[in-house]
N, CA, C and O atoms as a printed pandas DataFrame, in Angstrom:
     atom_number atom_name residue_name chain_id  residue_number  x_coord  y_coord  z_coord
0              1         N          UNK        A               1   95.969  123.954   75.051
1              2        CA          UNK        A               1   95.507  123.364   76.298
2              3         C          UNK        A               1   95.200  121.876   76.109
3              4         O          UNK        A               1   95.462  121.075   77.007
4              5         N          UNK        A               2   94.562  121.441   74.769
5              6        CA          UNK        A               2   93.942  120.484   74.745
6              7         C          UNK        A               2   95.417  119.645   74.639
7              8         O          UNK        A               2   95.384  118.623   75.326
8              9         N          UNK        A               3   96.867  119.882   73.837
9             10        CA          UNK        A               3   97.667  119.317   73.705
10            11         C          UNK        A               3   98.543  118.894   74.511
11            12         O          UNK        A               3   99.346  117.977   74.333
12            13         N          UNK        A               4   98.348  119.820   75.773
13            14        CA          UNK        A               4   99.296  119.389   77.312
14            15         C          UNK        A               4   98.567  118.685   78.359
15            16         O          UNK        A               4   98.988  118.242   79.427
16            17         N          UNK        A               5   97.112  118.659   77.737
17            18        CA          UNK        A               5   96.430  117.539   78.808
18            19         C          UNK        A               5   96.420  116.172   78.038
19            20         O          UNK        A               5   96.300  115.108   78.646
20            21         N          UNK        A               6   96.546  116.239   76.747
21            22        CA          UNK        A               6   96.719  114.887   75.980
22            23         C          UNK        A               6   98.342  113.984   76.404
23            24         O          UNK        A               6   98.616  112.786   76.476
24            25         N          UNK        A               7   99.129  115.212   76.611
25            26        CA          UNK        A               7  100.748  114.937   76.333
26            27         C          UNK        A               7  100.518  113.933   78.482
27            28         O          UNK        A               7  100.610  112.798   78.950
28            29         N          UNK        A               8  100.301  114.917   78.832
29            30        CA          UNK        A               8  100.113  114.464   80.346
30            31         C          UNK        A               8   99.635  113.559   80.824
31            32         O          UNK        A               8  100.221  112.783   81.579
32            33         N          UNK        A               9   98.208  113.467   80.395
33            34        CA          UNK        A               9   97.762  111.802   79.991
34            35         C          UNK        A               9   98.458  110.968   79.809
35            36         O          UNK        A               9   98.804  110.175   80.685
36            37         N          UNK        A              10   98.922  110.934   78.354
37            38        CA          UNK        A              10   99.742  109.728   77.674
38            39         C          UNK        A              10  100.849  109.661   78.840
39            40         O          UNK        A              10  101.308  108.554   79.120
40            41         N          UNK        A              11  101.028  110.119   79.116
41            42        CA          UNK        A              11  102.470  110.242   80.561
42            43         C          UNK        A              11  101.832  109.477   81.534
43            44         O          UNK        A              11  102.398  108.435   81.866
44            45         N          UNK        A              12  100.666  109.800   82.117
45            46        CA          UNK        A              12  100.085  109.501   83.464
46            47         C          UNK        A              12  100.145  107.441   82.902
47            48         O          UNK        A              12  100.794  106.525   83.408
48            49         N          UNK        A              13   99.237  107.433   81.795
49            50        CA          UNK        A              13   98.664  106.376   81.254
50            51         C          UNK        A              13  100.161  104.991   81.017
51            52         O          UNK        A              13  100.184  103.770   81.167
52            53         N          UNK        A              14  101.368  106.180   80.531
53            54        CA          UNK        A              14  102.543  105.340   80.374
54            55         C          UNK        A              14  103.125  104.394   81.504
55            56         O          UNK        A              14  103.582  103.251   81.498
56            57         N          UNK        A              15  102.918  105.340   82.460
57            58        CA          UNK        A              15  103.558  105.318   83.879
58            59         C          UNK        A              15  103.356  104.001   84.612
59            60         O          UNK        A              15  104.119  103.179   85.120
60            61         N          UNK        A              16  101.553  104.150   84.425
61            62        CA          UNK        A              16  100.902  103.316   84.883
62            63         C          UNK        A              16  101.388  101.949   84.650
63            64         O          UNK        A              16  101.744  101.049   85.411
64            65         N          UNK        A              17  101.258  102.106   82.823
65            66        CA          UNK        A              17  101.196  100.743   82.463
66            67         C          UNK        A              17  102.771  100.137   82.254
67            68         O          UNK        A              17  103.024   99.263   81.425
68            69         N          UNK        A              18  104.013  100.889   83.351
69            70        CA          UNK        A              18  105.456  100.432   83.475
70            71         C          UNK        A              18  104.817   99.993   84.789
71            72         O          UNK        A              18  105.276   98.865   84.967
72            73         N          UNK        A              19  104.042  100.269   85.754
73            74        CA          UNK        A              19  104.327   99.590   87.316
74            75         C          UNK        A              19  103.599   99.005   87.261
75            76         O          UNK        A              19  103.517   98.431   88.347
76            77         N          UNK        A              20  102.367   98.474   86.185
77            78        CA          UNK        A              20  101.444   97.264   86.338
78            79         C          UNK        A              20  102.573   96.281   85.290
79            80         O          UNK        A              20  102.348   95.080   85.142
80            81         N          UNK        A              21  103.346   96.715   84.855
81            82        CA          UNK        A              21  104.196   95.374   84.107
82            83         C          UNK        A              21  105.172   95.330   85.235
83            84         O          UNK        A              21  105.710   94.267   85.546
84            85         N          UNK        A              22  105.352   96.154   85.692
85            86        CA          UNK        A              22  106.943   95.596   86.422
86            87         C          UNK        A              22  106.455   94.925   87.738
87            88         O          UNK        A              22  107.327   94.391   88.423
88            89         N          UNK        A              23  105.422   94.894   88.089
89            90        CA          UNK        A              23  104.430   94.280   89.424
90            91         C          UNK        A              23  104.339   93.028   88.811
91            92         O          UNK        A              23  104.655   92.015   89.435
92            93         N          UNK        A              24  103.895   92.981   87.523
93            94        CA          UNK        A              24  103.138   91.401   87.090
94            95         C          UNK        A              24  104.525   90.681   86.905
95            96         O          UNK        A              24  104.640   89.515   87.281
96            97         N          UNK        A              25  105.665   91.405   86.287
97            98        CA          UNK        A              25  106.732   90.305   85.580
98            99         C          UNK        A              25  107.190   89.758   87.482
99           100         O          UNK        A              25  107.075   88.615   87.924
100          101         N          UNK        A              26  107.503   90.527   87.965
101          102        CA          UNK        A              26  108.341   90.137   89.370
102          103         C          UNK        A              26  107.284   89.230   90.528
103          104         O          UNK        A              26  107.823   88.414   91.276
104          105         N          UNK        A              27  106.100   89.405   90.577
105          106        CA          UNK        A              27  105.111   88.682   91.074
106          107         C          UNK        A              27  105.326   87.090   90.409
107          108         O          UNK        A              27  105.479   86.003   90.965
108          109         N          UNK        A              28  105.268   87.459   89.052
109          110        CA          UNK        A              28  105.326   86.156   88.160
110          111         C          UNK        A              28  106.540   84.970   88.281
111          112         O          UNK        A              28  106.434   83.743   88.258
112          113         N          UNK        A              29  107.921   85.974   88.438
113          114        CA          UNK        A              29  108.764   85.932   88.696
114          115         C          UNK        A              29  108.955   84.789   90.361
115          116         O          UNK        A              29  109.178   83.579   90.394
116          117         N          UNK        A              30  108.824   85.448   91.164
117          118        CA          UNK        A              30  108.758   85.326   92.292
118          119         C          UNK        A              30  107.751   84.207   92.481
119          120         O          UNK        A              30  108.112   83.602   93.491
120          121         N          UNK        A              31  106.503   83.571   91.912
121          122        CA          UNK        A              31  105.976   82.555   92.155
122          123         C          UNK        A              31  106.518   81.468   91.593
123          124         O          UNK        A              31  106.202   80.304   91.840
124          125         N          UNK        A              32  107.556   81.941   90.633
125          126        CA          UNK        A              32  107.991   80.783   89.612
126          127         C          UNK        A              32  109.430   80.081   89.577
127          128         O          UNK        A              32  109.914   79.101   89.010
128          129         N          UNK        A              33  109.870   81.058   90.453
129          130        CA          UNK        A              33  111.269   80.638   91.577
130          131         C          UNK        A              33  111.640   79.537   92.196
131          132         O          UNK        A              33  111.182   79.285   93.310
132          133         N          UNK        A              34  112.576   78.661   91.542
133          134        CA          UNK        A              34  112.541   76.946   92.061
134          135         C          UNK        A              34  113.212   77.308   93.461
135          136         O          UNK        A              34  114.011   78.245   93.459
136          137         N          UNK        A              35  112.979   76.712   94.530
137          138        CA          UNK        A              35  113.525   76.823   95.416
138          139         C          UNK        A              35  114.884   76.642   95.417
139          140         O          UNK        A              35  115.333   75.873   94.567
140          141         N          UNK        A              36  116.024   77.450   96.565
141          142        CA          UNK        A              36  117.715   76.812   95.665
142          143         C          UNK        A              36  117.680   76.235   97.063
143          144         O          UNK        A              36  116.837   76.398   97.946
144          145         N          UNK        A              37  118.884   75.464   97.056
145          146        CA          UNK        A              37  119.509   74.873   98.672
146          147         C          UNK        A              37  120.539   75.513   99.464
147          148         O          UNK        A              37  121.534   76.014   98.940
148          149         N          UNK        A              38  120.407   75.512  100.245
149          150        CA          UNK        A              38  121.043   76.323  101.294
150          151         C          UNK        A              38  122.249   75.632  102.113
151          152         O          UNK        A              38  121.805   75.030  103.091
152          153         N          UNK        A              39  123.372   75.567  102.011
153          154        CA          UNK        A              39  124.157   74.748  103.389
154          155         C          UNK        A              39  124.752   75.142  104.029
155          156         O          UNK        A              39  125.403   76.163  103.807
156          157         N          UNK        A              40  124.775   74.381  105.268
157          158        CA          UNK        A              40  125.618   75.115  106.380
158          159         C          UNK        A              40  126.335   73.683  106.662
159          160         O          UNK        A              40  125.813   72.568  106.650
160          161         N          UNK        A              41  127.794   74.072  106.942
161          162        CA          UNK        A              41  128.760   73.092  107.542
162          163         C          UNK        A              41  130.068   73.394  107.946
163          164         O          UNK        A              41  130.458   74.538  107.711
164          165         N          UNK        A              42  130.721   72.723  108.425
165          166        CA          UNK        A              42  131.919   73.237  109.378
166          167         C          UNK        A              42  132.609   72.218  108.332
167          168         O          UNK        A              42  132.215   71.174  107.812
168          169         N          UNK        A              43  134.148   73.175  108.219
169          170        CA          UNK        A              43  135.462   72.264  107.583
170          171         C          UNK        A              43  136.220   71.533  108.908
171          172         O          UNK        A              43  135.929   71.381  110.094
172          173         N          UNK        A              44  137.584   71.093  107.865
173          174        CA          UNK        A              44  138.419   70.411  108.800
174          175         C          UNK        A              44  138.584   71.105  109.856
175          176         O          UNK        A              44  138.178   70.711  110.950
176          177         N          UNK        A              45  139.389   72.579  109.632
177          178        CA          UNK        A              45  140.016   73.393  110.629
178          179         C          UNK        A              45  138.840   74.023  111.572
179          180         O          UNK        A              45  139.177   74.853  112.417
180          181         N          UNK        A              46  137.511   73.660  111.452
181          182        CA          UNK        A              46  136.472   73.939  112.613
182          183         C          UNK        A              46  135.902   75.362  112.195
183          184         O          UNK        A              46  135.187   75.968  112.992
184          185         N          UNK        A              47  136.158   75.811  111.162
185          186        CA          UNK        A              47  135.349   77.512  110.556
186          187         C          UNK        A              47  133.938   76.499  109.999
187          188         O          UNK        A              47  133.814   75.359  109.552
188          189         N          UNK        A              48  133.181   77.440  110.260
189          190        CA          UNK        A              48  131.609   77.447  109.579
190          191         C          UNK        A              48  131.399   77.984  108.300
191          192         O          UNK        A              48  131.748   79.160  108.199
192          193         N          UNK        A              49  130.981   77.520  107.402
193          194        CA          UNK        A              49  130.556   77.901  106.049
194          195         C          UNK        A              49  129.299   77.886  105.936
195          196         O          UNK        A              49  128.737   77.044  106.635
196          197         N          UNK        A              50  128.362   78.825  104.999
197          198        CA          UNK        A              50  127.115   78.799  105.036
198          199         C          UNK        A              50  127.267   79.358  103.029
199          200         O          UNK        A              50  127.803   80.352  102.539
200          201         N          UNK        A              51  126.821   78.651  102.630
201          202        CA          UNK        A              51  127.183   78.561  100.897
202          203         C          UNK        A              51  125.902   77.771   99.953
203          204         O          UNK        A              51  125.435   76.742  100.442
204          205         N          UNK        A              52  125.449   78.170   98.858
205          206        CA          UNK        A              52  124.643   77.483   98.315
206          207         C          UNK        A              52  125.166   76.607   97.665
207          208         O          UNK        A              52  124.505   76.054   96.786
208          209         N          UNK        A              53  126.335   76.281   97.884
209          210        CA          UNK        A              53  126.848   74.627   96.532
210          211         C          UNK        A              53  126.977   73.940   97.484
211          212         O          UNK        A              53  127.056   74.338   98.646
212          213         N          UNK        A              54  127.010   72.942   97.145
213          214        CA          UNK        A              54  126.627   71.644   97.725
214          215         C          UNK        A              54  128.516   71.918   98.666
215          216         O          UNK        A              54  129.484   72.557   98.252
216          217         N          UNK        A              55  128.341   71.098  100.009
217          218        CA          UNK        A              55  129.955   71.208  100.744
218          219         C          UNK        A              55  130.874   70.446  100.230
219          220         O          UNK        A              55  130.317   69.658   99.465
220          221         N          UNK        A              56  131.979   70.280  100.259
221          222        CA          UNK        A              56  133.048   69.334   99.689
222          223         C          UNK        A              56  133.222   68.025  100.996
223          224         O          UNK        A              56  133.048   67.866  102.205
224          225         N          UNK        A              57  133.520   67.550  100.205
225          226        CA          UNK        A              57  134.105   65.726  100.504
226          227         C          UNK        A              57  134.652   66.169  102.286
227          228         O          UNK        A              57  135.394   67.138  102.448
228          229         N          UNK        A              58  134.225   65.420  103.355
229          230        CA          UNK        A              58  135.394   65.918  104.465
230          231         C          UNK        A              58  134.865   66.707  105.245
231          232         O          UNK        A              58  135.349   66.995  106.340
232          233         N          UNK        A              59  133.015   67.497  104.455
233          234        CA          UNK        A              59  132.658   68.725  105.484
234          235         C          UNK        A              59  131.862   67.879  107.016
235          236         O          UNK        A              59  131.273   66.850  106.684
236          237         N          UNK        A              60  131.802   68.143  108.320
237          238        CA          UNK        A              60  130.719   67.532  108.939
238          239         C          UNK        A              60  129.964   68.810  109.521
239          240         O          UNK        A              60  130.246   70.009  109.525
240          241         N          UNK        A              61  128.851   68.044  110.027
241          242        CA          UNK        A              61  127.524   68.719  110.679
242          243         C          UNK        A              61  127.365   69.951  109.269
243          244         O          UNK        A              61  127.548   71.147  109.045
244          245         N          UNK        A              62  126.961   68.854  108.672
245          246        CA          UNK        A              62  126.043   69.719  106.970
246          247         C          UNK        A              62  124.461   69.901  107.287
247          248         O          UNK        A              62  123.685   69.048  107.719
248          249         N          UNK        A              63  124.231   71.100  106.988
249          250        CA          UNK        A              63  122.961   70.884  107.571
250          251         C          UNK        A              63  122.345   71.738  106.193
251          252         O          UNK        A              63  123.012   72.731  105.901
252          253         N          UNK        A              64  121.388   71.513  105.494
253          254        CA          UNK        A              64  120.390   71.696  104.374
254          255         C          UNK        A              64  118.842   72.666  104.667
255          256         O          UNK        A              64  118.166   72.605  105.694
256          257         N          UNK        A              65  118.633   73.299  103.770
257          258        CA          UNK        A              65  117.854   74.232  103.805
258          259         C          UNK        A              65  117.607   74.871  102.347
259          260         O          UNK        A              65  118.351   75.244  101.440
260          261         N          UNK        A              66  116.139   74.819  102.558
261          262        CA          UNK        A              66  115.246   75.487  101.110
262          263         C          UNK        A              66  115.480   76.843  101.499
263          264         O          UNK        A              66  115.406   77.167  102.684
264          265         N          UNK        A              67  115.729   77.585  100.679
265          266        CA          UNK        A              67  115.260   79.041  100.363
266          267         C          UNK        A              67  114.865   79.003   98.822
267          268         O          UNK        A              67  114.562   78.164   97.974
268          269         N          UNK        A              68  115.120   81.062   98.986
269          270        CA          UNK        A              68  114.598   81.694   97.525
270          271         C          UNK        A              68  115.665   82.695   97.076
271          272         O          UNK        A              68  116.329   83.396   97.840
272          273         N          UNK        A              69  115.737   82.678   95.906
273          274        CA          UNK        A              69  116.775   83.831   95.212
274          275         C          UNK        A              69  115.778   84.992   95.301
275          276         O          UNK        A              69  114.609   84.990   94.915
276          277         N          UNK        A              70  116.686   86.306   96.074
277          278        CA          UNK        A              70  116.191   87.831   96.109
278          279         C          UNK        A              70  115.581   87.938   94.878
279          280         O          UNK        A              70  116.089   87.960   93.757
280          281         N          UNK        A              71  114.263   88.013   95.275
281          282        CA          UNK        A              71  114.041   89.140   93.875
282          283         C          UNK        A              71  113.327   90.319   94.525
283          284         O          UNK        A              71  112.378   90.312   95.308
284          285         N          UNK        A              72  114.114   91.478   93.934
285          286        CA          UNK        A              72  113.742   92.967   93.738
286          287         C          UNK        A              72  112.297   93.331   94.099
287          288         O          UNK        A              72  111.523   93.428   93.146
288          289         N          UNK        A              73  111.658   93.618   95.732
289          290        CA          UNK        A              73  110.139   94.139   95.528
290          291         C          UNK        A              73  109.830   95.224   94.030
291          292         O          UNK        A              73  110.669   95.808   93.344
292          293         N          UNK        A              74  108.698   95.204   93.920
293          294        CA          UNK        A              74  107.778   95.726   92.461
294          295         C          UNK        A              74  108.046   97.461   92.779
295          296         O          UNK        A              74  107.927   97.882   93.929
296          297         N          UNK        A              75  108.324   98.157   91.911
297          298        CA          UNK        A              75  108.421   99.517   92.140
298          299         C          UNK        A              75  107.196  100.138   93.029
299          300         O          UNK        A              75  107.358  100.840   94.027
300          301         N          UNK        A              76  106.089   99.792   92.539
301          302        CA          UNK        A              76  104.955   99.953   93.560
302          303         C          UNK        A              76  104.829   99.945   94.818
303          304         O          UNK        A              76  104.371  100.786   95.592
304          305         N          UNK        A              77  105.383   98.666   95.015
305          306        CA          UNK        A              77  105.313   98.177   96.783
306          307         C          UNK        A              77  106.538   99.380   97.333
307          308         O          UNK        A              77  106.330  100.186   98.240
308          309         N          UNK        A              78  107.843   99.263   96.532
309          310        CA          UNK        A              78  108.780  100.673   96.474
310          311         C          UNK        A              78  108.238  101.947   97.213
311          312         O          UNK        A              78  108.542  102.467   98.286
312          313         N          UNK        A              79  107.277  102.271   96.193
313          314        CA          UNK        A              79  106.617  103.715   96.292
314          315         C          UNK        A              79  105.665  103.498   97.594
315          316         O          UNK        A              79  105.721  104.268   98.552
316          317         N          UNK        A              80  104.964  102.609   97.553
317          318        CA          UNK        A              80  103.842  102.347   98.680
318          319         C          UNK        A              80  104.681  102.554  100.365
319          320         O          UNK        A              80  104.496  103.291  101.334
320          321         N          UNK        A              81  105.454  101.677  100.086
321          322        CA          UNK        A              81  106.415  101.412  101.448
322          323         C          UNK        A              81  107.050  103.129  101.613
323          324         O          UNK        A              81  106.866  103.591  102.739
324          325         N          UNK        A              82  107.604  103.868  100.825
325          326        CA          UNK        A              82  108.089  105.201  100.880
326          327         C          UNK        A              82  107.187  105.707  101.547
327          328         O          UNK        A              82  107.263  106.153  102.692
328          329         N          UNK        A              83  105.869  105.635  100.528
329          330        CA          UNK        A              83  104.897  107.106  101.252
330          331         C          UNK        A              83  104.435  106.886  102.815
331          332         O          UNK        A              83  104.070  107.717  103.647
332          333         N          UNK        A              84  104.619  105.155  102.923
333          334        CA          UNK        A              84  103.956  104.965  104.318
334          335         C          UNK        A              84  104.808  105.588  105.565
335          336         O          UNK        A              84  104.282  106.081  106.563
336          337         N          UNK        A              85  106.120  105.489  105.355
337          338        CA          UNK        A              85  107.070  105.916  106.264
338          339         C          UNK        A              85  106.848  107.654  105.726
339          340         O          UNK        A              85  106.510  108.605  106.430
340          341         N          UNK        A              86  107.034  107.647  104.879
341          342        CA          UNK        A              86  106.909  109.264  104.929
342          343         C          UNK        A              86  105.308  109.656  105.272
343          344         O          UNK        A              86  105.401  110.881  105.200
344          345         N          UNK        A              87  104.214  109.450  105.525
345          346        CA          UNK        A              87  103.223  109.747  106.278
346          347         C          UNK        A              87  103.246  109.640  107.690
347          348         O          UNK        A              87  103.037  110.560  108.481
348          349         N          UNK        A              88  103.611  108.026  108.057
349          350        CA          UNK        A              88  104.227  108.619  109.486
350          351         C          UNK        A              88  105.475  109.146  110.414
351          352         O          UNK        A              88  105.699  108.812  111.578
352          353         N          UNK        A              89  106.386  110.244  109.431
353          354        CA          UNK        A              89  107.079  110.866  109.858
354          355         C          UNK        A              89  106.436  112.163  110.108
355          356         O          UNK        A              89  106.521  112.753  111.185
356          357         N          UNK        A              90  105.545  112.753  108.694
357          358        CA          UNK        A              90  104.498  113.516  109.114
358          359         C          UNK        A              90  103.703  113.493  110.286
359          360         O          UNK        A              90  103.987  114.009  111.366
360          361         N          UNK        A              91  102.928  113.008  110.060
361          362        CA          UNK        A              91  102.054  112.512  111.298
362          363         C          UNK        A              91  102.728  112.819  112.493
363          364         O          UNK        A              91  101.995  113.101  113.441
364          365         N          UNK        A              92  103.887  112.834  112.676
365          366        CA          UNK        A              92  104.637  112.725  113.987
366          367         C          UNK        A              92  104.976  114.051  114.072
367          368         O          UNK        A              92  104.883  114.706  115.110
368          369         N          UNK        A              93  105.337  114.438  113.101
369          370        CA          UNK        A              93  105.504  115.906  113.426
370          371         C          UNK        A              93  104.599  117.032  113.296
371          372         O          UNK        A              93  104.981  118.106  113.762
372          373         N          UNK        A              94  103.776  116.983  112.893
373          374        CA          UNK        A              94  102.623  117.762  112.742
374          375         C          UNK        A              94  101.354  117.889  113.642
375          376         O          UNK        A              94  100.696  118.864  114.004
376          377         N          UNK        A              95  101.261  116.681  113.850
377          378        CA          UNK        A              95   99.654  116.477  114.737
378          379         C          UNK        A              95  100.255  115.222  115.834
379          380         O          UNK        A              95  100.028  114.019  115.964
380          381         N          UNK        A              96  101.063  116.140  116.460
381          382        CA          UNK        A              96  101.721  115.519  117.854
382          383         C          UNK        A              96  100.189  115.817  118.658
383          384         O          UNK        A              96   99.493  116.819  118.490
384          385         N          UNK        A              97   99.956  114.921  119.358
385          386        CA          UNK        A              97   98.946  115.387  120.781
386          387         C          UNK        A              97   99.213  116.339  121.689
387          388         O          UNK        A              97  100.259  116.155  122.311
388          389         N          UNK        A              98   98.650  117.214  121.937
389          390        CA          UNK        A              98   99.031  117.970  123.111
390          391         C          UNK        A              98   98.947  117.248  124.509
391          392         O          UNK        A              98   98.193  116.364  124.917
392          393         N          UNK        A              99  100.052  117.974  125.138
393          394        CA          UNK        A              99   99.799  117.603  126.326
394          395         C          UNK        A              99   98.775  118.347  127.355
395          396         O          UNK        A              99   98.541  119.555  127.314
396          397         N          UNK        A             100   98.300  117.586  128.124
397          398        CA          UNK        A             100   97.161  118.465  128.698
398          399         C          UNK        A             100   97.888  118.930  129.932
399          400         O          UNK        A             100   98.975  118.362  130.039
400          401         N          UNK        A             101   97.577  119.947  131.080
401          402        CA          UNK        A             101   98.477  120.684  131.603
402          403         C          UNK        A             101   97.703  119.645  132.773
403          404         O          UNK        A             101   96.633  119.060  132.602
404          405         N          UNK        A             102   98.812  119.592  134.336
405          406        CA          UNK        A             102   98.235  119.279  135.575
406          407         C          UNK        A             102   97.717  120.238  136.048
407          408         O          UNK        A             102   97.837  121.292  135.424
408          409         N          UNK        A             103   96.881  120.227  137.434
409          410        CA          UNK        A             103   96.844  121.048  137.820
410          411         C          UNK        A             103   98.023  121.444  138.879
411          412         O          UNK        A             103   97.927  122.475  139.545
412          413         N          UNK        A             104   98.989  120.685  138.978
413          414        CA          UNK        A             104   99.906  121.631  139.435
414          415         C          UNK        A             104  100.842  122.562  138.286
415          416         O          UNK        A             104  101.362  123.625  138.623
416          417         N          UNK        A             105  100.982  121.944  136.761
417          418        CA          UNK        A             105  101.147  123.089  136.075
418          419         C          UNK        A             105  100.172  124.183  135.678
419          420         O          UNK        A             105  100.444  125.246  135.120
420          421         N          UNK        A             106   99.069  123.762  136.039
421          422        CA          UNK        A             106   98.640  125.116  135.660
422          423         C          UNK        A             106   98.697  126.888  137.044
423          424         O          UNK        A             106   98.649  128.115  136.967
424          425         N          UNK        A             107   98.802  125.977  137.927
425          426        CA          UNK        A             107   99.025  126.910  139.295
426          427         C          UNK        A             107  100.289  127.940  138.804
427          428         O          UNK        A             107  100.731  128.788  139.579
């Protein structure tokens, strides 16, 4: 007994300490993210391009913009965001409100 609550532990304890690293590296991550540039511009033949390298020689109406490279939400926020939608799918199906009757349905 004492060896499958030790083994379970060390499991619970492992677990833990993978989604408090994988929270801290991508948090860390994510604050430390140089902003990249963004462009939008039309070629000769009048098509729109929207591309992060800089446009070629010839492009007009270039227009520039900061963003951020995707990074991956934290397995946590993962799991958090799951259970929330899966609570209120529950919720919805389980402890619907009743409807209360009129009194012309109840006649």
């Amino acid at each position: 007994m004492k060896k499958t609550l030790a083994v379970i532990l060390i499991i619970i304890i492992g677990f833990s300490g993978f989604l408090y690293y994988d929270w801290h590296t991508k948090a860390k991550m994510q604050a430390a993210e140089p902003s990249v540039p963004q462009y939008a511009w039309t070629d000769a033949q009048g098509s729109r391009h929207f591309t992060d390298s800089p446009p070629p020689k010839g492009a007009t109406n270039i227009k520039e913009t900061k963003g951020y490279k995707h990074i991956e939400p934290p397995l946590v926020v993962t799991i958090r965001n799951k259970a929330v939608e899966y609570y209120g799918k529950v919720k919805d199906k389980w402890f619907k409100p009743k409807k209360k009757k009129t009194r012309k349905e109840r006649k």
